[in-house]
N, C-alpha and C positions, 0 to 999 in steps of 0.2 A: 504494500500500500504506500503511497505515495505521500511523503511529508506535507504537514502544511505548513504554509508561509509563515510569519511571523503575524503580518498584517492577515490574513486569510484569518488565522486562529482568531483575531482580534475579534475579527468584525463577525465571526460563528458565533465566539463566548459569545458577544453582544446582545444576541436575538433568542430567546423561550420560545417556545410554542406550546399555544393553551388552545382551550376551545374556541376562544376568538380568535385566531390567528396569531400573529406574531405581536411579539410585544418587545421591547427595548429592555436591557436589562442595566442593572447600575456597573458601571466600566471601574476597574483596577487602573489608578491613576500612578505612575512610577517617575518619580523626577530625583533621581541620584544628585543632581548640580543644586537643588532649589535652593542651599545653604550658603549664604552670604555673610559675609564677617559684617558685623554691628559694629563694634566696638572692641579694645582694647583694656586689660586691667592693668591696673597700673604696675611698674615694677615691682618686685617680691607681695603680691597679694598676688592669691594662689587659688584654685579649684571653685572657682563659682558657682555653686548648688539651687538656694533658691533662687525664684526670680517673681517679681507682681509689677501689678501698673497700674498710673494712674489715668485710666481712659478721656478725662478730661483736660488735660495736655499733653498727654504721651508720654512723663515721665515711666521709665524704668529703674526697677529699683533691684538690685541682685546683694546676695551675701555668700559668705565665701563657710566649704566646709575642711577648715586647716587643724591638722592634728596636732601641728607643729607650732604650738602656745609660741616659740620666739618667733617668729612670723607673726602672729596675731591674724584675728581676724575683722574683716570689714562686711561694712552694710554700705551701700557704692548706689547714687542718685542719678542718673544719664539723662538728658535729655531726647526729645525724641527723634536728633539729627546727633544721637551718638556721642555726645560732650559730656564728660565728667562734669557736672554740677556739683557734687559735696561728695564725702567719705568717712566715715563715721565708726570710729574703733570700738569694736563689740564687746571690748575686756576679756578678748581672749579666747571668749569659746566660741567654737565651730556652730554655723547658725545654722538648721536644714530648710525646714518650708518660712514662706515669706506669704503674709495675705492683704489684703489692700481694703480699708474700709473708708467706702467714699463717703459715707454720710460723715464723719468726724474727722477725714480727713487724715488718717493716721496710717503707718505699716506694722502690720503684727509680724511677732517674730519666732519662730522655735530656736529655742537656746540647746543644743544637744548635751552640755556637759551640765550644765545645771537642771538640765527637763525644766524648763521655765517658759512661760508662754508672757511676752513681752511686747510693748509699741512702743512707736514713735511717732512724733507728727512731720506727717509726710514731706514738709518745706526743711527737714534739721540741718545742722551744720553738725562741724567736729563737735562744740559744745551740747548739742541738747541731749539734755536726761531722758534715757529712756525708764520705761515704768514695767515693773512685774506685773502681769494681772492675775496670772495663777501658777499654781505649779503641779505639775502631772503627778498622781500617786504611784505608788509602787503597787499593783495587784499580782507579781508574780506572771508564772507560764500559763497559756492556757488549756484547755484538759487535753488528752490525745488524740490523734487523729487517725480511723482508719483507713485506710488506701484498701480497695477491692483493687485483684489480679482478675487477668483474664481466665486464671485457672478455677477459681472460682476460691481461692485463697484468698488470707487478707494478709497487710503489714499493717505493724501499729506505730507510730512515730509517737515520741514522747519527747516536747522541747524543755529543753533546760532553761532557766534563766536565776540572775540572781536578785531580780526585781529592780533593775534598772530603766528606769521610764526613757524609751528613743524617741519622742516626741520628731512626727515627720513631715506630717503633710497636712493643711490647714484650708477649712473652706468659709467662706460664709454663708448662712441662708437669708433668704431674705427677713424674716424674722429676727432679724440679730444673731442667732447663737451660733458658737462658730463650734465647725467640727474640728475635731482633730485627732489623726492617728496617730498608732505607737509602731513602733517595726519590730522590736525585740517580746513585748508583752501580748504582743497578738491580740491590738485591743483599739477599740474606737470610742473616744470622747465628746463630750460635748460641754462647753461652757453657755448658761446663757444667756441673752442680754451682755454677751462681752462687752459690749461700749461702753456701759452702763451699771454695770454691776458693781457695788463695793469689793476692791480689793484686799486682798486678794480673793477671787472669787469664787464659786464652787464646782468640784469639775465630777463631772458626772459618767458614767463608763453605761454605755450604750450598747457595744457590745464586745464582749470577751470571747474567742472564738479559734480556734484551730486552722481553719478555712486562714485567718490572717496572719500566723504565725510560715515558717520555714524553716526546714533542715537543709536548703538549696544553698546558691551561690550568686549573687554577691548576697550576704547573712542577713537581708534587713526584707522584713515579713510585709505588715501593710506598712505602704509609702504616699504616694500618690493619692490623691481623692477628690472628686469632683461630685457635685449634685447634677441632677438632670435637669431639666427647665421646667417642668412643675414640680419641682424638688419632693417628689414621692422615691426619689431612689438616689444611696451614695453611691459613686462609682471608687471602687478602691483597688489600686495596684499592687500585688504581691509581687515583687523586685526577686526576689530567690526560687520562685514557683514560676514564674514567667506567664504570671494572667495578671488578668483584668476579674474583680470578683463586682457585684453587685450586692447590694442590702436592703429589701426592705422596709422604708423606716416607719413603716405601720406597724410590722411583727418582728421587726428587725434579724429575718431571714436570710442568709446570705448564700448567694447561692454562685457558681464560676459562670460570666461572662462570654471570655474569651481564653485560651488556650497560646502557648506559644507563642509570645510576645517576649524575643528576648531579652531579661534586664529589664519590664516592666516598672517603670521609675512614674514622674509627675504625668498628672490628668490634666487636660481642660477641653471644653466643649466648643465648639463653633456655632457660627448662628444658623446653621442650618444643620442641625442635631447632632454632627459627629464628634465622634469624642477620640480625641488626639494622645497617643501613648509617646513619651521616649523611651524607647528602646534602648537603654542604656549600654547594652553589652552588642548590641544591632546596629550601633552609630547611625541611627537612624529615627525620624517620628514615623509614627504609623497612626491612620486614620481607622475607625471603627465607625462603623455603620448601627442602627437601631438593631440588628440580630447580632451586633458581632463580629461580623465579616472585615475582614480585614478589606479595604477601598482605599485607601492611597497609601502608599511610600514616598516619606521624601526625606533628600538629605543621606549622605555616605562620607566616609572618613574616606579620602585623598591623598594621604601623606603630609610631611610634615613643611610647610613652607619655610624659606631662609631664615627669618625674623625669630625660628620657634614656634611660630603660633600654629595650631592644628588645621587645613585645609577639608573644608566642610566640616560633619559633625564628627566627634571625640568625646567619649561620655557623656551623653547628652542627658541630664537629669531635670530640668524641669521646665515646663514651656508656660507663656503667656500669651494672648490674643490681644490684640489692640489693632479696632477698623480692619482693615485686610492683610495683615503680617502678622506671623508668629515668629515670637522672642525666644530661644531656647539659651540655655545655658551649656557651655562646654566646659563640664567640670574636669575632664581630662584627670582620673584620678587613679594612676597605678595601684592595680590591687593585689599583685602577685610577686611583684619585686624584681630582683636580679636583670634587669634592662629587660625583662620576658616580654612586654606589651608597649604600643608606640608612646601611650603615655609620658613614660619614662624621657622620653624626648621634648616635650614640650619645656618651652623658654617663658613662653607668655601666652596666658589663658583669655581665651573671647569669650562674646555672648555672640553668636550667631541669628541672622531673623532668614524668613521664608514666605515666599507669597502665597498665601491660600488659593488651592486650587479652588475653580468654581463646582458646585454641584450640579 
C-alpha cells in the first residue's frame, strides 16, 4: 500500500464521516519556532519559575526558583515591551507560583522554603514590604494509591513525606479565595476572601488525595492549577505522573484528565477554552482541548545561542496569557547534574512569549 503524503494525511485526519456526511474535524496545530525570547534576566539571577500579569498594562511579573540562598532570589517587574521596571529581593527563598489580583492591585507569592503565601503591590520597588497572608500547614502524605495492571494485579505506592508544605501553584476565583496546591503533600488548599481576610489567614485543605501526590520524576506531585471558566472544575498538573488531573469542586472528585504530558508543570486557559500545559521535560506548551486531546504544540528547545541564553523553550514551567501572547518562563533548571542535560549550559535565563494560535 502506498504511503501517504504528509499533506494527504492532513487533510484525511481533517474530515469524520457521520450520518450527515462529512464534517471538519478540530486540526493538530504544530509550531516548533512559535518561541521568541521576551526578555532577558539580569546577570546572576537564575531559573525563572513563576510568572502572572497585569492584563491592564501588560506588566509581567516572574520570580526566580534559586536553591542557591548566595545568589538570592528575585521577584522581576517587565514591562510589556520587555524593560526591566523594578526587582525586588525575596530574602532568599526560592519563590514557585506567582498570582495576580487585579481588584487590589497586588502579586501573590508562594514562598517554597518558608511554605508562606505572600503579596505585594503590584507598582513595588526594591523597598516595599511584602506581607505574609498565610502559611500552609503541615498535613503529612496522602493515603496510598492503587495502580491496577493489565494483568488484572495491583501495585500499591505508598508516598513518604516528612510534612513539608511545597506550596506551588496559585489561582484565583472569582469569588476571592485563592487556591493553592502542595507538590510534596499531595494536597489542594484554599484560603478565602485572601484580599480580605485578617492575617494571617485561614487555610483550609480541600482536598488531600493520592491522584496529586508522585513517586515519578521531576519529584513535585500537584503543580500547576487553573479553574475553568464557570469555575465548577480545578485543572491540576501532576509534574512527576505526566497528567493533567481534574477536581470536582462540588464533590471535590478528582479524576485524570489527560495522560502523557511530559513534565506537566503550570496551567492556564485561553479565551477560547483550551487549557495550555508546559511540558517541562517536552520543552514544549501543549494545548488541551475540552476532552483532552492534545491540539496544539508549540515551542522546542534549539540549542544553546552564543550569549548563553536557551534558543526557544528550556524548562518551561509556567505560562501566562495577556490579549494574544503567551508568557512562558524558561526556568532552565538542571536536574540531574554532571553536564548530563543542556541546562547545564545556560549563561543567562529568558522569559520566552508565543503567538496564540487561532481556533
Amino acid at each position: 500500500m502506498r504511503k501517504l503524503t504528509l499533506a494527504a494525511a492532513i487533510a484525511l485526519g481533517a474530515m469524520s464521516i457521520g450520518a450527515g456526511g462529512t464534517q471538519p474535524a478540530e486540526q493538530l496545530v504544530v509550531n516548533r519556532n512559535a518561541a521568541i525570547e521576551f526578555a532577558v534576566l539580569p546577570d546572576g539571577v537564575r531559573y525563572p519559575e513563576g510568572i502572572t500579569a497585569n492584563p491592564a498594562n501588560g506588566d509581567i511579573f516572574v520570580a526566580t526558583f534559586d536553591n542557591d540562598n548566595a545568589s538570592g532570589n528575585r521577584l522581576l517587574r517587565y514591562s510589556r515591551n520587555g524593560q526591566l521596571a523594578a526587582i525586588h529581593d525575596t530574602g532568599g527563598s526560592p519563590v514557585l507560583g506567582l498570582e495576580f489580583d487585579a481588584a487590589h492591585g497586588k502579586v501573590y507569592l508562594l514562598s517554597f522554603s518558608t511554605s508562606k503565601v505572600q503579596r505585594i503591590r503590584a507598582d513595588f520597588d526594591a523597598s516595599t514590604p511584602i506581607e505574609t497572608v498565610a502559611t500552609i500547614p503541615s498535613i503529612g502524605p496522602p493515603a496510598q494509591r492503587i495502580v491496577a495492571n493489565p494483568d488484572g494485579s495491583n501495585d500499591t505506592i505508598t508516598f513518604g513525606s516528612n510534612g513539608f508544605p511545597a506550596a506551588n501553584g496559585a489561582t484565583f476565583a472569582r469569588n476571592g479565595a485563592l487556591y493553592v496546591s502542595d507538590s510534596f503533600q499531595g494536597a489542594i488548599f484554599r484560603i478565602d476572601n485572601a484580599a480580605t481576610c485578617a492575617v494571617p489567614c485561614t487555610v483550609r485543605t480541600v482536598a488531600h488525595d493520592p491522584l496529586l501526590a508522585t513517586a515519578g520524576f521531576p519529584p513535585f506531585g500537584a503543580n500547576g492549577i487553573a479553574l475553568n471558566s464557570n469555575e465548577t472544575a480545578l485543572f491540576i498538573a501532576n509534574t512527576g505522573d505526566n497528567r493533567v488531573l481534574t477536581m470536582d469542586l462540588a464533590t471535590q472528585k478528582i479524576s485524570v484528565f489527560a495522560e502523557s504530558i511530559h513534565g506537566a508543570d503550570g496551567l492556564t486557559f485561553d479565551d477560547s477554552g483550551r487549557l495550555w500545559v508546559a511540558a517541562n521535560q517536552g520543552d514544549q506548551m501543549v494545548a488541551l482541548n475540552e476532552a483532552g486531546r492534545v491540539v496544539a504544540k508549540l515551542g522546542d528547545f534549539q540549542g544553546i545561542n552564543r550569549d548563553g541564553t536557551p534558543n526557544g523553550l528550556l524548562f518551561p514551567a509556567s505560562p501566562v496569557i495577556v490579549g494574544d501572547w503567551m508568557y512562558v518562563t524558561n526556568l532552565a533548571l538542571p536536574l540531574v547534574g554532571n553536564g548530563a542535560e543542556w541546562e547545564s549550559d545556560v549563561k543567562h535565563w529568558t522569559i520566552a512569549r508565543m503567538k496564540l494560535p487561532k481556533r
